[in-house]
C-alpha positions as CSV (number, residue, x, y, z in Angstrom):
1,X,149.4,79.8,115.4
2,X,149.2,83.4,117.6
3,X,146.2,85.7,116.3
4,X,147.6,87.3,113.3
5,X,148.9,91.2,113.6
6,X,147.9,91.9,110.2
7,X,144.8,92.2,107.9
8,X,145.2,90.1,104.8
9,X,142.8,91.0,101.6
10,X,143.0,90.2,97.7
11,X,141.8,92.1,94.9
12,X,141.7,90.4,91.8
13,X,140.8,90.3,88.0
14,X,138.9,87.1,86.8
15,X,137.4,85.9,83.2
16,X,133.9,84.9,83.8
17,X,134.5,81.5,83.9
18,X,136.6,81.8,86.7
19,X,140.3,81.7,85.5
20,X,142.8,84.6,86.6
21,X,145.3,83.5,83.8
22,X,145.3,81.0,80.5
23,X,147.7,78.1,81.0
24,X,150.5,79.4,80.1
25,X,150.2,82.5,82.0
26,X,148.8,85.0,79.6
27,X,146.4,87.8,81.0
28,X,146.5,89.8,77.5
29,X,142.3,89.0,77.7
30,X,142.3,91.0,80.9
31,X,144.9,93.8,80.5
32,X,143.5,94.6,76.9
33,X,139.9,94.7,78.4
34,X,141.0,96.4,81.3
35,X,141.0,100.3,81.0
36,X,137.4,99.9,79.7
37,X,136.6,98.6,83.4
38,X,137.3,102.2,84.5
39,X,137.5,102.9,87.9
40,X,138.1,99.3,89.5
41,X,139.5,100.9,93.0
42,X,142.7,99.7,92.9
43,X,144.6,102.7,93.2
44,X,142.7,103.0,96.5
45,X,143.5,99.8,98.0
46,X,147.6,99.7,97.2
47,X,147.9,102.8,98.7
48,X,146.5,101.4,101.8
49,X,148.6,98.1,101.5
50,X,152.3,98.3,103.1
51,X,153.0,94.8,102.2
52,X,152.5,92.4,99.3
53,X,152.5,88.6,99.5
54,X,152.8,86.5,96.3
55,X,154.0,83.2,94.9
56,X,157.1,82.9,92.5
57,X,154.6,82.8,89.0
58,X,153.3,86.1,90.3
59,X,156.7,87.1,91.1
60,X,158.0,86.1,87.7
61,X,155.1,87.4,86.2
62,X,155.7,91.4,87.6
63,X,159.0,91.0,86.2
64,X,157.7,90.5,83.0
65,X,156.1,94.3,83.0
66,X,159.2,96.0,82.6
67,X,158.9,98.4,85.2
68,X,158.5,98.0,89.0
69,X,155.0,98.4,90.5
70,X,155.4,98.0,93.9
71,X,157.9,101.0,94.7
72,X,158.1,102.0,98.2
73,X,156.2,98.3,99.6
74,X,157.4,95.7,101.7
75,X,157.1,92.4,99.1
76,X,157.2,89.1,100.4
77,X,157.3,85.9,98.1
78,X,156.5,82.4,99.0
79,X,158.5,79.3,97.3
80,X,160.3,76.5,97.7
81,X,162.6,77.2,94.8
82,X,163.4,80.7,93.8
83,X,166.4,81.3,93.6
84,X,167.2,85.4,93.7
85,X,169.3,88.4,94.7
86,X,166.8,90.7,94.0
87,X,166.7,93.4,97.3
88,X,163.0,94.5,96.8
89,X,161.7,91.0,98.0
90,X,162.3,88.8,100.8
91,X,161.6,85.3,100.1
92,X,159.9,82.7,102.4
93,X,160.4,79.1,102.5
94,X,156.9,78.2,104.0
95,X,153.8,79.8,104.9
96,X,154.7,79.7,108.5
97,X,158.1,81.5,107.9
98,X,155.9,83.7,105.9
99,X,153.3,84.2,108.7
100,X,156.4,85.3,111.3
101,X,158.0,87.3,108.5
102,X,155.2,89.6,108.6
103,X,154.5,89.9,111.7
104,X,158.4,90.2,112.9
105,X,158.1,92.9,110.0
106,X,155.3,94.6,111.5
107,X,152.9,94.2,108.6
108,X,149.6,95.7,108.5
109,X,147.7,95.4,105.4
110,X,148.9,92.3,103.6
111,X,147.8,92.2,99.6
112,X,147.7,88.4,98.6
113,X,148.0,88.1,95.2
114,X,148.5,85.0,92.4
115,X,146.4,81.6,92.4
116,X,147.7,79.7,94.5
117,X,148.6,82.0,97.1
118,X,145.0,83.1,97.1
119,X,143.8,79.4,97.2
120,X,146.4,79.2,100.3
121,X,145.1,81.5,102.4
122,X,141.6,80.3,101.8
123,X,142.2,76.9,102.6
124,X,143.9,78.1,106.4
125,X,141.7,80.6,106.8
126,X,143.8,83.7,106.8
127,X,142.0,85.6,104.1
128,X,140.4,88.3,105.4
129,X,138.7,90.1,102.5
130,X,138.2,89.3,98.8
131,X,137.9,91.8,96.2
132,X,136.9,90.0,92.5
133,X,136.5,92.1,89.3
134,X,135.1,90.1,86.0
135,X,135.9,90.4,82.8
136,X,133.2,90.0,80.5
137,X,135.0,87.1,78.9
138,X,134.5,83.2,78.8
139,X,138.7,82.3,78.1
140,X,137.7,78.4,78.3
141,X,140.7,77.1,80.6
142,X,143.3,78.6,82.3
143,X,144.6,79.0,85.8
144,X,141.4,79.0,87.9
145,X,141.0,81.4,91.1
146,X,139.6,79.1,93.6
147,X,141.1,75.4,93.8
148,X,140.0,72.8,96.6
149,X,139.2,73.6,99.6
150,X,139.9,70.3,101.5
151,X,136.4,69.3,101.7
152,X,134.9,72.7,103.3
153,X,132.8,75.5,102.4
154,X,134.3,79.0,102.8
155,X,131.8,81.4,104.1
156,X,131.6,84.9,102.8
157,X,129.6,88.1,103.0
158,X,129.0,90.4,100.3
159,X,130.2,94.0,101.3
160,X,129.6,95.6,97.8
161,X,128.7,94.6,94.4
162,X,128.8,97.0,91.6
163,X,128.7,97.5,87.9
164,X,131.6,99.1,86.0
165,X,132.4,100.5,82.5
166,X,132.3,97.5,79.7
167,X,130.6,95.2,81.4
168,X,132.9,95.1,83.9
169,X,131.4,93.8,87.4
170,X,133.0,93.7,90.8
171,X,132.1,92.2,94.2
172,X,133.8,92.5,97.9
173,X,133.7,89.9,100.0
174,X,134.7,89.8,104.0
175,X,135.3,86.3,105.3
């Protein structure tokens, strides 16, 4: 593949035992816990985001809020299945049609969100930076964050690590 165009990062809530969701989807722990956080920077980094990259659970998930988050933001979603005629997303077959998508879009700063697309761009490498926030809760199974890694370590470097309200922590990561 050409060098990418675009910067990719995530930024992402996770229980302390490492799952972004329970197994059937639920993130009432983290959305009830989360005000408490306080400031968790995320207003910061969507409005420096033009484009958002997600699988079809996230996807299905957002839809789920009742109202639109992503107003005025190029979304992309990645499945084999989905079936939509939705106008605010495009949908991609496979990562490379993704990959060309955005760059034939002219992306810039691609937000990767939902498991596995976040265990995706690990495994090839396209992550750029990695933003996690933990919840002070231990929801015992679940979705995890991080899956396998086909038998290689990921390297990071911590950019920041700070304490927020409720016990609350964040680290940022550049890989």
């Amino acid at each position: 593949m050409s060098k990418r165009t675009f910067r990719t990062a995530v930024t992402i809530g996770v229980s302390l035992d490492g799952f972004i969701a329970r197994p059937d989807g639920d993130i009432e722990w983290l959305t009830s816990r989360g005000e408490e956080a306080g400031d968790t920077g995320y207003t910061d980094f969507i409005a420096g985001i033009d484009t958002l990259a997600m699988g079809r659970n996230t996807y299905e998930k957002v839809l789920t809020f009742g109202f639109w988050p992503y107003e005025g933001k190029r979304v992309v979603v990645l499945s084999t299945t989905l079936a939509t005629d939705d106008a605010r997303i495009t949908v991609y077959r496979s990562l490379d049609e993704l990959l060309a998508g955005l760059t034939a879009a002219g992306a810039k700063n691609v937000y990767v969100d939902g498991g596995r697309m976040v265990q995706t761009f690990l495994r090839e490498g396209l992550l750029d930076e990695l933003t996690v926030t933990t919840a002070p809760v231990l929801i015992g199974s679940g979705i995890p964050l991080f899956g396998e890694l086909d038998g290689r370590d990921v390297e990071l470097t911590l950019q920041s690590a700070k304490a927020l309200g409720a016990g609350f922590t964040q680290a940022t990561y550049t890989l």
